[in-house]
C-alpha positions in Angstrom: 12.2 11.6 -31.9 15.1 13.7 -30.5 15.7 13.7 -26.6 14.7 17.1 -26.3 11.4 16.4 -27.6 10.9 13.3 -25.2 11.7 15.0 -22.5 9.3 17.9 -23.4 6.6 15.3 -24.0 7.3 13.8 -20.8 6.9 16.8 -19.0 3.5 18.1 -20.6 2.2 14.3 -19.9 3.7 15.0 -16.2 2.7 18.5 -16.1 -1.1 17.4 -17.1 -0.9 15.0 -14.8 -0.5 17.2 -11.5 -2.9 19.8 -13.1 -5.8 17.1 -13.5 -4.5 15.3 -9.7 -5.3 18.6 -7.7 -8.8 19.5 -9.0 -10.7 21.5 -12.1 -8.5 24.2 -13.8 -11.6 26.9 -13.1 -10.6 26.5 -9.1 -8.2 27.4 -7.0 -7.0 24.0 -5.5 -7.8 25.1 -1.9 -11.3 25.6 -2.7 -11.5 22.4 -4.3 -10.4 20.6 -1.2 -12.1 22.8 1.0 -15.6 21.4 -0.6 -14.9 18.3 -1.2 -13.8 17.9 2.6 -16.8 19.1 3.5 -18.5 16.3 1.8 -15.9 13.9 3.0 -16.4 14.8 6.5 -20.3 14.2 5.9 -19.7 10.8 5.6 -16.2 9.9 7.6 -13.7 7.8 6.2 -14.9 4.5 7.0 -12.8 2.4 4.1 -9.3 3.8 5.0 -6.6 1.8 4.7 -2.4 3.0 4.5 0.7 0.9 3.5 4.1 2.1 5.5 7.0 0.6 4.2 10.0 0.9 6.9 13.3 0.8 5.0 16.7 0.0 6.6 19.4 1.4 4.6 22.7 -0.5 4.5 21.5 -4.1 4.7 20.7 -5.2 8.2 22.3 -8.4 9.4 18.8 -10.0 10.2 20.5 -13.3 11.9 21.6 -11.0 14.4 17.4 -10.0 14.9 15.4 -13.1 14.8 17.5 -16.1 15.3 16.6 -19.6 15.9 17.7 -21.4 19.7 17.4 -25.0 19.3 20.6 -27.0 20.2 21.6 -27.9 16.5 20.8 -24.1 15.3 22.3 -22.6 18.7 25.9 -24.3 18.6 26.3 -23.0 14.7 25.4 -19.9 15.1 27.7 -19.6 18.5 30.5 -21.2 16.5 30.2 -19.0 13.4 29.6 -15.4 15.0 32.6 -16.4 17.5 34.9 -14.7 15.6 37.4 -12.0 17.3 38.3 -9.5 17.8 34.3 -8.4 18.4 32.4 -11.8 18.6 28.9 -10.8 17.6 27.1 -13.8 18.5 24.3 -12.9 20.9 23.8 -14.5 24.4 21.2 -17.3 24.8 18.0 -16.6 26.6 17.7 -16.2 29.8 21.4 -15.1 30.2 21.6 -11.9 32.7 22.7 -8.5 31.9 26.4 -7.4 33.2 26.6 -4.0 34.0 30.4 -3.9 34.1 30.5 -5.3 30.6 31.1 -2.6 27.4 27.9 -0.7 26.9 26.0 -2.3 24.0 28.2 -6.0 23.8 26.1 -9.0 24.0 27.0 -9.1 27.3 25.7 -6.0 28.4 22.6 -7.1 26.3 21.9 -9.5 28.3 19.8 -12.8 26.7 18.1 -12.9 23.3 14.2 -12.6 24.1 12.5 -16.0 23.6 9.3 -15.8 21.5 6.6 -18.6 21.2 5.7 -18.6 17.6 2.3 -20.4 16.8 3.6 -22.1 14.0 0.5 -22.1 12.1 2.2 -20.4 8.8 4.6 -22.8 8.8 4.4 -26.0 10.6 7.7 -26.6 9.2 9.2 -24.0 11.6 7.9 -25.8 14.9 11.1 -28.1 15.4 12.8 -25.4 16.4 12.4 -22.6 19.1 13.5 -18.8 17.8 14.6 -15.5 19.7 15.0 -11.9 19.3 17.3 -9.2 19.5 17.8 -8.0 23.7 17.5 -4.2 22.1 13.8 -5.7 20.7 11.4 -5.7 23.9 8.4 -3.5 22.3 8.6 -6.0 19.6 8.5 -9.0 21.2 5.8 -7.3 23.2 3.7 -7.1 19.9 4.8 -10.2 18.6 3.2 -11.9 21.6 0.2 -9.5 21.2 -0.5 -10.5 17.9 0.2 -7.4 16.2 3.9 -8.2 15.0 4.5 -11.1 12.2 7.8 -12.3 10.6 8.6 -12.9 7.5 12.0 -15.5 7.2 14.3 -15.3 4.7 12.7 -12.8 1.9 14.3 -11.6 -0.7 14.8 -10.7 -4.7 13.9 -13.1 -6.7 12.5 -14.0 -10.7 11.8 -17.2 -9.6 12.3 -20.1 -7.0 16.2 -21.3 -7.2 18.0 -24.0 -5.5 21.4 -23.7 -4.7 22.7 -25.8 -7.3 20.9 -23.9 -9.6 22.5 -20.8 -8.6 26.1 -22.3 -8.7 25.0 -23.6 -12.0 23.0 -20.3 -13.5 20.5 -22.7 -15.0 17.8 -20.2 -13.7 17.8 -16.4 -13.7 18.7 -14.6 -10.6 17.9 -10.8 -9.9 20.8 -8.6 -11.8 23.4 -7.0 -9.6 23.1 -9.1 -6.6 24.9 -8.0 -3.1 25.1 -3.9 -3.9 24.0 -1.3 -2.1 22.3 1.1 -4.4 21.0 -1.8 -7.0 19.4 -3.6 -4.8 17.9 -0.7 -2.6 16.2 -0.1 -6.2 15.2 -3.7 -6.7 13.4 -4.3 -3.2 12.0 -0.9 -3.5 10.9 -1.0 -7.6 11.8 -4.7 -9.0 14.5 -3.7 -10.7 18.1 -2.3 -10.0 19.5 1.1 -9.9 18.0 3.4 -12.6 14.4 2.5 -12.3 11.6 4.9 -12.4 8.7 3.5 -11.2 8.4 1.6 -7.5 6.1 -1.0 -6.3 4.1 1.6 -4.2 3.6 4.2 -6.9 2.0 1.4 -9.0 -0.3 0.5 -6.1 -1.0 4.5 -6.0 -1.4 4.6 -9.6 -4.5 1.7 -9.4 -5.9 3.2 -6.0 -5.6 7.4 -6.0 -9.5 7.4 -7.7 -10.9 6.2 -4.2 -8.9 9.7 -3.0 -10.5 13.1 -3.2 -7.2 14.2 -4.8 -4.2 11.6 -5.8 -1.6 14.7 -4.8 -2.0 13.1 -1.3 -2.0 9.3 -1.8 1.9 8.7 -1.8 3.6 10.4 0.4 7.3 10.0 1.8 8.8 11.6 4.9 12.1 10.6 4.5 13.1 12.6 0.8 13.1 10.7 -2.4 12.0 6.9 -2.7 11.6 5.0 -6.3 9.5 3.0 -4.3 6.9 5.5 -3.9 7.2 6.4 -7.4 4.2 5.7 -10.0 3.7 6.4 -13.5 0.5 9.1 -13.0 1.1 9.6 -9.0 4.1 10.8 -7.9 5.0 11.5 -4.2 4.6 14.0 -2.0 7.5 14.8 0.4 7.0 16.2 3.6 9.2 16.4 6.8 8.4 16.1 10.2 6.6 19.9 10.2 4.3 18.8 7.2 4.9 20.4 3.8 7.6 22.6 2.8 6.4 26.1 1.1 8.3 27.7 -1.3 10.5 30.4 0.2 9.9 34.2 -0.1 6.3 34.2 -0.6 5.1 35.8 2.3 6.0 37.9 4.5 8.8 39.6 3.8 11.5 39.1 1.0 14.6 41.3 1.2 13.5 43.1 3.7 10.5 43.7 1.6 6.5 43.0 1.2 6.8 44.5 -2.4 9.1 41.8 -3.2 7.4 38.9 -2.0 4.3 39.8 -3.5 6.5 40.4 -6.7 8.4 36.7 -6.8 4.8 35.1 -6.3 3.5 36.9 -9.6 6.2 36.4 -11.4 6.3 32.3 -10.4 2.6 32.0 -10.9 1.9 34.4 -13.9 0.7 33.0 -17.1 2.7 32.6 -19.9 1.8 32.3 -24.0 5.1 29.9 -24.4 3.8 26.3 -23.7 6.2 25.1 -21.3 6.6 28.2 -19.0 2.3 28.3 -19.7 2.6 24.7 -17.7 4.9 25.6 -15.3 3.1 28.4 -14.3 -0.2 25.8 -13.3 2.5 23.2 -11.5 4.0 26.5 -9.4 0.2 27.8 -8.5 -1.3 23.8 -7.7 1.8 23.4 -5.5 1.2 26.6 -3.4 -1.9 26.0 -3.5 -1.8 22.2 -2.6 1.3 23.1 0.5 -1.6 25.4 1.7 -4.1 22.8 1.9 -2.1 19.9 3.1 -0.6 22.1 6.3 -3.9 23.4 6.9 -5.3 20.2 7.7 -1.4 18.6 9.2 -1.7 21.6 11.9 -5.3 20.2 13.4 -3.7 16.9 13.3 -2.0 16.4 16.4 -0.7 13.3 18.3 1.1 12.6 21.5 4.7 12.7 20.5 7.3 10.2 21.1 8.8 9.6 24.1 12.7 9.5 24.3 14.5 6.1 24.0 17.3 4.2 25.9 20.2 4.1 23.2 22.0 0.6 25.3 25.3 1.5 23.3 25.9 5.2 24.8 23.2 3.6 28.4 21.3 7.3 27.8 18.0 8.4 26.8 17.8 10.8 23.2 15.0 11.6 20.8 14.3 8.5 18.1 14.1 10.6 14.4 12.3 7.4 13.4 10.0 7.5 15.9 9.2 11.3 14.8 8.9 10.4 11.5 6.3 7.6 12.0 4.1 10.6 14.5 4.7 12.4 10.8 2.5 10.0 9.4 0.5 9.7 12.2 -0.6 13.0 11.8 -1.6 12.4 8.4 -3.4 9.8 9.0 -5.0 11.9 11.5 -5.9 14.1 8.9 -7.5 11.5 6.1 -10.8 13.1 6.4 -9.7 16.8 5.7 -7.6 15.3 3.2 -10.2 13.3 1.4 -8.2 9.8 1.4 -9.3 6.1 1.8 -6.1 5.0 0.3 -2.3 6.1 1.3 1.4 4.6 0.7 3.6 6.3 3.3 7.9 6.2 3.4 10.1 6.3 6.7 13.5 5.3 6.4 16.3 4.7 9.1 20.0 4.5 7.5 22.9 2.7 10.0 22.3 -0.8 8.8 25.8 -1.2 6.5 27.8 -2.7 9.5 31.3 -4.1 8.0 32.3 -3.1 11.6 30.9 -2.0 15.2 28.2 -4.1 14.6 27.2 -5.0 18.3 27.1 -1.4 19.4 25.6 -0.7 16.3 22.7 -2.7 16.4 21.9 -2.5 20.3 21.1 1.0 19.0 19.7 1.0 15.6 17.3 -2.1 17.3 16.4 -0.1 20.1 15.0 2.8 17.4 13.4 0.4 15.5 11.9 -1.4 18.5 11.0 2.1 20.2 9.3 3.3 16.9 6.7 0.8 16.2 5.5 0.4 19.9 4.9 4.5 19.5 3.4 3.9 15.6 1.3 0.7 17.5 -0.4 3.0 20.1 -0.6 5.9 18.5 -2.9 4.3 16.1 -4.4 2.7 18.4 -5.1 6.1 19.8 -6.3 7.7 16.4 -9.1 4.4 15.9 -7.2 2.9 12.8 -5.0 0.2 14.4 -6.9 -2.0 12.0 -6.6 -0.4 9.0 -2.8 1.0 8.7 0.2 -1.8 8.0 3.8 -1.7 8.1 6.6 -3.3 7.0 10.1 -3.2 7.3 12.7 -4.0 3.7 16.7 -3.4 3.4 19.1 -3.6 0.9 19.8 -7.4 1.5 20.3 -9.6 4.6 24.4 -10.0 5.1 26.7 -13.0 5.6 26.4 -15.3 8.3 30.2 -15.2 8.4 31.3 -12.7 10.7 34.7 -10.5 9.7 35.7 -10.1 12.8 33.3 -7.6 14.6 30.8 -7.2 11.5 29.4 -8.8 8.5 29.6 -8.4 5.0 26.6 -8.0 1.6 24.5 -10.8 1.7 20.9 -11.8 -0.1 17.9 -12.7 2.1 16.9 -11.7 5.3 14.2 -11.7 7.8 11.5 -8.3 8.2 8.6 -7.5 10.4 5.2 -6.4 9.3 3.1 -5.1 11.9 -0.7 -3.7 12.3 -3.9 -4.5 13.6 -4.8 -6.7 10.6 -1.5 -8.4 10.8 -1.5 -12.0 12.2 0.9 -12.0 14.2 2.7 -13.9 16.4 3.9 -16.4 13.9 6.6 -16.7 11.1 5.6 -16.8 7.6 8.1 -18.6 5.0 10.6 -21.2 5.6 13.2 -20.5 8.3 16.5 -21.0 7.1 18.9 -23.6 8.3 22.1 -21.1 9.9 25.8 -21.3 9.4 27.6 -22.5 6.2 27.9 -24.9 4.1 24.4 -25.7 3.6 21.5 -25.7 0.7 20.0 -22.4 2.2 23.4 -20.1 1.6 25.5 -19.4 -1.5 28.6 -18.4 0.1 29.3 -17.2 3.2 26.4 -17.9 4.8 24.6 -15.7 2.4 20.8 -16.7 2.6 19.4 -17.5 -0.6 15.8 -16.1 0.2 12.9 -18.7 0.3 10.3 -16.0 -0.1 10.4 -12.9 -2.9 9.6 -9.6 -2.5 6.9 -9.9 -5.1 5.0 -11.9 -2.9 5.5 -9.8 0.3 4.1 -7.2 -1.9 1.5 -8.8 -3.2 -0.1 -10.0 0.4 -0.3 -6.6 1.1 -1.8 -5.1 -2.1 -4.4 -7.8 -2.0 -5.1 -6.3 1.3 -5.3 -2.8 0.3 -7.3 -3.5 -2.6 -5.4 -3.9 -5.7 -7.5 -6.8 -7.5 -5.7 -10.3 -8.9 -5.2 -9.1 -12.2 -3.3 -5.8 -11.1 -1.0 -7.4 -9.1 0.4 -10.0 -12.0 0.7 -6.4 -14.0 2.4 -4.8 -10.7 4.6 -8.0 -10.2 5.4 -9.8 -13.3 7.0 -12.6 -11.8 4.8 -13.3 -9.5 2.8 -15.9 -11.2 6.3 -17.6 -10.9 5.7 -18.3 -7.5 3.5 -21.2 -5.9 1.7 -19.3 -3.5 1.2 -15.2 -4.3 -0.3 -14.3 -0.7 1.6 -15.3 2.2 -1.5 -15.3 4.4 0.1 -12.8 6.9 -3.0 -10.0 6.5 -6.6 -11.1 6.6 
């Protein structure tokens, strides 16, 4: 087969797809979701449940956001992060804020924020006490609530690996370890740069039948993710004012009705050649799916973010990643019109690749994250579906203990948050790793080698969401590498 014929198959499988995702051919789309939410709205949405996957572009130094305190821990990481010109290590608890100190240095921070973890994930974990980031107050906040877990050290992986066996290569490690864009692709679809097909689109792909159409069961606010990628669902990108039309439509084009009403024939006339025939239904489905999506996003509204204190510049500015997360508040606000029970969302902050001006960096980027879930938290709260919507947070990598002199280099694992109302929270969930250098727990640097894989962060929360056993060892092939699959952080 020549490539121009694979890629015409590809996109009359593709093109079929979207025709049979948005409802009957004999229908205008709008219709069709206009009855069927009708029907929906009969009989509310009582089975919803959304996935939001929270990604930090860069690779964000984690050590520097949940950090361990006891003595032995303290004095390493105090010693290591020491270096000048800009030390990054963090104060200890309890240490108070100086206000004639550089805006956003640890000691304008002030003290990490103790936590009390319960331990009950990992009773391994309980000879040691653990801290946050100063910039992370609505965390902690939720972390003592119950509503904020951690996961230690996670990371790419085929397979459990000691150090030795690293050094050695005696087992396989994930390809193209410590870059950017490879391993953005690997936490997001198993494998590096060039894959098609993410993690979330497969969980789409198994779950868009419980949805009244699939064109609305993965949907990304922040552009285009492989991780929301599937093989029959693809995703819908939206910005922070829903759905984006196609320009020239209405109104008035050139000055002229005539030649709006002209463009939108000529995009959405039918054709007898069998590739302009198909792109003629895609053209008329997307109109008529933009129409039906910002029908229902405009009578979903939500109490918008307040501002946030960004501690690097001491002044108050609008959080784009808290606006993003009120973007998919407002869907979910909208599941009933929309006819889903089950929805993979994509918000995305970027900042995270700190060779340098890491301290300022992070008492900003924290104070966004931190700001943004404590909005996402209540406004759920608000909309009844605390309970049934979980997010997590995923990077490129964690980065080197081993500070450069005010910021830190690629690394491997790292720590994330997960958050929701069926989160158990309050409690760390893996193996904490031992800090510095020089131990079994880094390969270099004070590069984490991760304890826990991404395959089984994902698959704790597909088993949640309701993606049976067998689909997950299809959506994770190495899972069944792994002794345990579900890290018992969702109930």
């Amino acid at each position: 087969m020549t490539s121009n014929q694979a890629s015409r198959r590809e996109f009359l499988r593709r093109a079929s797809i979207l025709s049979g995702s948005v409802g009957s051919a004999g229908l205008p789309f709008a219709l069709n979701m206009a009855t069927m939410s009708a029907a929906v709205a009969q009989s509310a949405v009582s089975d919803y449940k959304a996935i939001v996957c929270l990604f930090m572009y860069g690779g964000n130094d984690s050590a520097n956001m949940v950090l361990p305190w006891d003595d032995a821990s303290w004095q390493a990481y105090s010693t290591v992060r020491s270096t000048a010109p800009d030390p990054i290590a963090l104060k200890a608890p309890g240490t108070p804020v100086e206000t004639s100190a550089a805006a956003g240095s640890p000691a304008a921070l002030g003290g990490v924020l103790s936590i009390a973890p319960k331990f009950a994930a990992n009773p391994e974990n309980n000879a040691r006490k653990f801290a946050l980031h100063p910039s992370l107050a609505e965390v902690k906040t939720l972390f003592d609530a119950g509503r904020v877990g951690i996961i230690a050290n996670a990371g790419p992986l085929i397979q459990p690996m000691t150090k030795l066996e690293y050094q050695k290569g005696t087992k396989a490690r994930p390809p193209k370890l410590f870059s950017h864009n490879d391993q953005q692709s690997t936490w997001q679809a198993l494998a590096p740069e060039g894959a098609r097909v993410g993690w979330g689109g497969k969980f789409g792909d198994l779950l868009a039948s419980n949805n009244g159409s699939s064109t609305f069961t993965n949907i990304s606010v922040q552009g285009n993710a492989v991780f929301m990628a599937g093989n029959s669902v693809f995703q819908y990108q939206v910005g922070n004012g829903g759905a984006t039309a196609i320009g020239g439509l209405t109104g008035s084009l050139f000055g002229s009705t005539a030649a709006a009403t002209g463009l939108r024939s000529l995009i959405t006339a039918d054709n007898q050649h069998l590739l302009a025939k198909e792109q003629a239904v895609i053209v008329r489905r997307s109109i008529d799916a933009q129409a039906a999506f910002q029908s229902a996003f405009n009578a979903s509204v939500v109490t918008a973010p307040t501002q946030y204190f960004n501690p690097a510049q001491r002044a108050s500015g609008n959080n784009g990643l808290a606006q993003q997360l009120q973007t998919v508040a407002r869907i979910i606000g909208a599941r009933t019109a929309l006819g889903a029970k089950r929805q993979v969302f994509f918000v995305s902050i970027g900042g995270f690749d700190t060779h340098d001006n890491q301290n300022k960096a992070h008492a900003d980027l924290y104070a966004r994250l931190s700001h943004a879930i404590n909005y996402f938290d209540q406004t759920l709260e608000t909309l009844g579906v605390r309970n049934n919507v979980t997010l997590f947070t995923a990077s490129d990598f964690g980065r080197t203990f081993t500070s450069n002199g005010d910021g830190t280099d690629h690394g491997w694992g790292g720590h994330h948050f997960v958050h929701g109302g069926a989160v158990k929270g309050g409690d760390i969930y893996g193996r904490f790793p031992q800090v510095g250098i020089n131990h079994d727990d880094e390969v270099g640097s004070g590069s984490f080698l991760p304890g826990t894989s991404v395959d089984q962060i994902g698959a704790t929360l597909g088993k949640w969401f309701g993606v049976s056993d067998s689909e997950l060892n299809t959506v994770f092939p190495n899972l069944k590498n792994f002794p345990k699959a579900n890290l018992g952080f969702l109930g």
